[in-house]
C-alpha positions in Angstrom: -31.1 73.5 34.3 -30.0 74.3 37.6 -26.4 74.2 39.2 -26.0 70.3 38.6 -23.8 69.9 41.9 -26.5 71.4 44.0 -29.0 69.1 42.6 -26.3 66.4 43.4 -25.7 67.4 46.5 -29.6 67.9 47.4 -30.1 64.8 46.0 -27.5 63.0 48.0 -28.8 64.3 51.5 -32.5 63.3 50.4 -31.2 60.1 49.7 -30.0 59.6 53.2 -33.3 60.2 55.0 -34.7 57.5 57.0 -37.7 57.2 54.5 -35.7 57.4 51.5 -33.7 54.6 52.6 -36.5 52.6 53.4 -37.7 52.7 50.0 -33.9 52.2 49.1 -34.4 48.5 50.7 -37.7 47.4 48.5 -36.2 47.6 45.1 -33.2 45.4 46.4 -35.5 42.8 48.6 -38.0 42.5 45.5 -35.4 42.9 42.6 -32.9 39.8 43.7 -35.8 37.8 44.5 -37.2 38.3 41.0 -33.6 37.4 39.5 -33.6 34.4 41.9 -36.8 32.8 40.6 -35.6 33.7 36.8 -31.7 31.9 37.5 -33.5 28.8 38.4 -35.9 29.0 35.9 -32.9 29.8 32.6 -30.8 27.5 34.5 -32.7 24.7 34.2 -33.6 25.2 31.0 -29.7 25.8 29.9 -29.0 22.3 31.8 -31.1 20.4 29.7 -30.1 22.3 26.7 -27.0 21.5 27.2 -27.4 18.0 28.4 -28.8 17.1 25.7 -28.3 16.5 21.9 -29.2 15.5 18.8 -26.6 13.8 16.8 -27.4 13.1 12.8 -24.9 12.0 10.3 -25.9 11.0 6.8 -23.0 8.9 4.7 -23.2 8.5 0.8 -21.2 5.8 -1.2 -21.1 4.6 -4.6 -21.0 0.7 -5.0 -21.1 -0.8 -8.4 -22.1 2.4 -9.9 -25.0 2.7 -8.0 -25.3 5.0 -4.9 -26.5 4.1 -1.5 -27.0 6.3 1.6 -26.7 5.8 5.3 -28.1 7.8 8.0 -27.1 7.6 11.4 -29.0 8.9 14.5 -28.1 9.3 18.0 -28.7 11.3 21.1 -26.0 12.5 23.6 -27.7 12.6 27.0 -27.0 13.0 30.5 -23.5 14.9 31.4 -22.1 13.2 28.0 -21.8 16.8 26.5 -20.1 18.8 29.8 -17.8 15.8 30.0 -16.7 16.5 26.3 -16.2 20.3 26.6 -14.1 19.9 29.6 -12.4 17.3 27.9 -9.6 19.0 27.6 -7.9 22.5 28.6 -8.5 24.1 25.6 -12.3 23.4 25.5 -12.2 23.5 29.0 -11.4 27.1 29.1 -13.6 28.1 25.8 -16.6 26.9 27.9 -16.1 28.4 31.3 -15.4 31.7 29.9 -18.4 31.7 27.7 -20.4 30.6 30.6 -19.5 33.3 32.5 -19.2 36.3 30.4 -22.6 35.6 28.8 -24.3 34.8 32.4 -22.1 37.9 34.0 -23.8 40.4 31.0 -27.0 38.8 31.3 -27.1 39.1 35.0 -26.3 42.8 35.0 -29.1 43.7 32.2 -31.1 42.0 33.7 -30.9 43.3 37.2 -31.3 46.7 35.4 -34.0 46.2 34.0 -36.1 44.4 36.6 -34.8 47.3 39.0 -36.3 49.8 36.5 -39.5 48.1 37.0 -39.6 47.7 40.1 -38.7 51.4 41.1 -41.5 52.3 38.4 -44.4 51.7 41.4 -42.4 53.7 43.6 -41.8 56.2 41.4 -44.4 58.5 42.7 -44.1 58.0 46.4 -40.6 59.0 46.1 -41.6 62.7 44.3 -44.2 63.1 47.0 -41.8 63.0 49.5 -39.3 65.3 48.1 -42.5 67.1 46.7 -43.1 67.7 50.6 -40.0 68.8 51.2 -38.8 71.3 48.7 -41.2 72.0 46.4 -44.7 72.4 48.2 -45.0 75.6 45.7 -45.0 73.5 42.8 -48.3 71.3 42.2 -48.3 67.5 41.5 -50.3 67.4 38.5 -49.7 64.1 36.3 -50.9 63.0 33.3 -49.9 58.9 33.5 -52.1 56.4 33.6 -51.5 52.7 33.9 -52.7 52.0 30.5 -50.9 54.7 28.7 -47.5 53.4 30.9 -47.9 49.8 30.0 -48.6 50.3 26.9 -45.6 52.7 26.7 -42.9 49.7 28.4 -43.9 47.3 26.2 -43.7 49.7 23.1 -39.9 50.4 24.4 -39.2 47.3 25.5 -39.6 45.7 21.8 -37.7 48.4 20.4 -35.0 48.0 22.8 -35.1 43.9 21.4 -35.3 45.0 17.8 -31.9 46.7 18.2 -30.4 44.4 20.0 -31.1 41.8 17.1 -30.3 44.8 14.7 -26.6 45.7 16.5 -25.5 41.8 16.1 -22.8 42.8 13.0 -21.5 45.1 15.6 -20.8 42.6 18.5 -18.0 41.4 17.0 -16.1 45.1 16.2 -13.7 45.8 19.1 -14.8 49.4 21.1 -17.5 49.7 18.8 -19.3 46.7 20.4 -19.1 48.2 24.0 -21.3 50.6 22.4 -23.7 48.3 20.4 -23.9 46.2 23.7 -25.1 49.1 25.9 -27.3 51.5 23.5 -30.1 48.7 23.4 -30.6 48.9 27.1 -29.8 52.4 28.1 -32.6 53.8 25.5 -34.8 51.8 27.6 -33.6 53.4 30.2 -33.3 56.8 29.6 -36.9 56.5 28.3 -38.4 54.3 31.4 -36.9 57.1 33.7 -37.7 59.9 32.1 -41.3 59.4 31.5 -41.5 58.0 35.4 -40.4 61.1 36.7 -42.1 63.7 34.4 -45.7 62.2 33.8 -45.9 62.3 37.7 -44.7 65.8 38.1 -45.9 67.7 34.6 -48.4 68.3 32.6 -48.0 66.6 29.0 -47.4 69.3 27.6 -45.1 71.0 30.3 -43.1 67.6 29.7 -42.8 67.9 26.4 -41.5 71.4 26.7 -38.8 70.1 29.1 -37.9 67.0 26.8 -37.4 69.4 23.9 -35.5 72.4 25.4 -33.4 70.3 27.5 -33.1 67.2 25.6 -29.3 67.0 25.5 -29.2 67.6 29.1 -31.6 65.0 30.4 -29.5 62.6 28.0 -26.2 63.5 29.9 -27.8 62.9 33.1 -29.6 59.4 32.0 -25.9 58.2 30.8 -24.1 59.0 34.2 -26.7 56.7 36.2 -26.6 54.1 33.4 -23.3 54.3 33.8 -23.0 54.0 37.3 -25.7 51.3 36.9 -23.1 49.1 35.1 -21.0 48.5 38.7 -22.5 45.5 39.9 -25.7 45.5 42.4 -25.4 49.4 42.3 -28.9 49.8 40.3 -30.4 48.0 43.5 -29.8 50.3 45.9 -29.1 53.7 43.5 -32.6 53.5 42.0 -34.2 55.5 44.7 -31.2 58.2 43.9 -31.9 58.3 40.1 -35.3 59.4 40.8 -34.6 61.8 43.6 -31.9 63.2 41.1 -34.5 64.0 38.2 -37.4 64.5 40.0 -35.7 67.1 41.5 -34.4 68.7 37.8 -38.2 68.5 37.2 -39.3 70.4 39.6 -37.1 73.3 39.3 -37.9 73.3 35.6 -41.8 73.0 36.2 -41.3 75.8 38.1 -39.6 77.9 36.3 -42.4 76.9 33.3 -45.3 77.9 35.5 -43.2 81.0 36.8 -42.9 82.3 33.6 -46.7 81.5 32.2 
């Protein structure tokens, strides 16, 4: 790969074009409106959940030698439950912090990953633009097509579910779970971002030579933006940089490829 801090820095002053931060704006505008209808939507859901509650109790005793049982059946509506957990301090505290560290970790995969779907449609517009401006030389050949792609997210978003469910033993091992947490969500990442970029820049099998020769690097680069994804709200306005950052990596090593053929 090329000098990585004058990709960066090419990258950076790309980013602060007037078009660039136009498309900067779209991701954020459509992404928090998305995660607006899905609060209300989980919310509600987690109200009545929670609101609500089946209570069963079943009571044996032996009388005259001869057993008899006694069930007993309620439910525990309306704020009866929310009243109970903030009872007292103890349970008071429990609740609040599990309320929000579970909604705070939810809120920030999921912003990632509606932001990785969103920036998927403007994906390409993005690489024609810097397409235009450094790299008229090199062809925009492609080999996506919408089936292929959405056949491709939903193959890595199940896999990305598969291991969450399979990492669950690991949730509860201190450092190791920060780990187990994250892998889940940056494979669909790395893989979302990748393909994005490449399959609108390469040929397959150019791709595939890049993926293979370079593997380790495009996985260090992946990491730094998911990392820098993890600040809060960055994702919604960095998205349009993650592609300028690898489309440009593609380009000089399309190049190169076609130079050398």
């Amino acid at each position: 790969m090329e000098n990585e801090t004058n990709i960066l820095a090419l990258s950076i002053k790309d980013l602060f074009t007037k078009k660039m931060l136009m498309y900067s704006i779209m991701p954020f505008v459509i992404s928090m409106l998305i995660l607006y209808i899905l609060f209300f939507i989980v919310a509600g859901f987690g109200v009545d959940q929670l609101t609500t509650m089946e209570i069963q109790s079943t009571q044996t005793t032996i009388q005259n030698g001869i057993p008899h049982t006694e069930s007993f059946q309620a439910t525990l509506a309306g704020t009866g439950i929310m009243k109970f957990l903030m009872s007292s301090a103890l349970t008071s505290w429990i609740a609040t912090f599990l309320i929000y560290t579970i909604g705070g970790f939810m809120t920030l995969y999921a912003s990632i990953f509606v932001a990785l779907l969103v920036i998927g449609f403007l994906t390409h517009a993005i690489l024609k633009e810097i397409h235009y401006r450094h790299y008229q030389d090199v062809a925009m050949i492609g080999y996506s097509n919408a089936a292929e792609g959405i056949f491709l997210t939903l193959k890595w978003m199940f896999v990305m579910i598969v291991l969450f469910f399979v990492f669950i033993p690991l949730y509860f091992i201190p450092v190791v779970n920060i780990i187990a947490f994250n892998f889940p969500l940056y494979y669909f990442f790395h893989k979302m971002m990748i393909y994005d970029v490449s399959s609108a820049i390469c040929t397959k099998e150019e791709a595939m030579k890049i993926r293979f020769f370079h593997a380790n690097t495009l996985r260090l680069k992946t990491l730094g933006l998911y990392l820098l994804s993890l600040i809060p709200f960055v994702i919604f306005f960095a998205s349009v940089f993650y592609v300028i950052y690898l489309g440009h990596s593609f380009f000089l090593e399309t190049r190169k490829l076609r130079n050398e053929s």
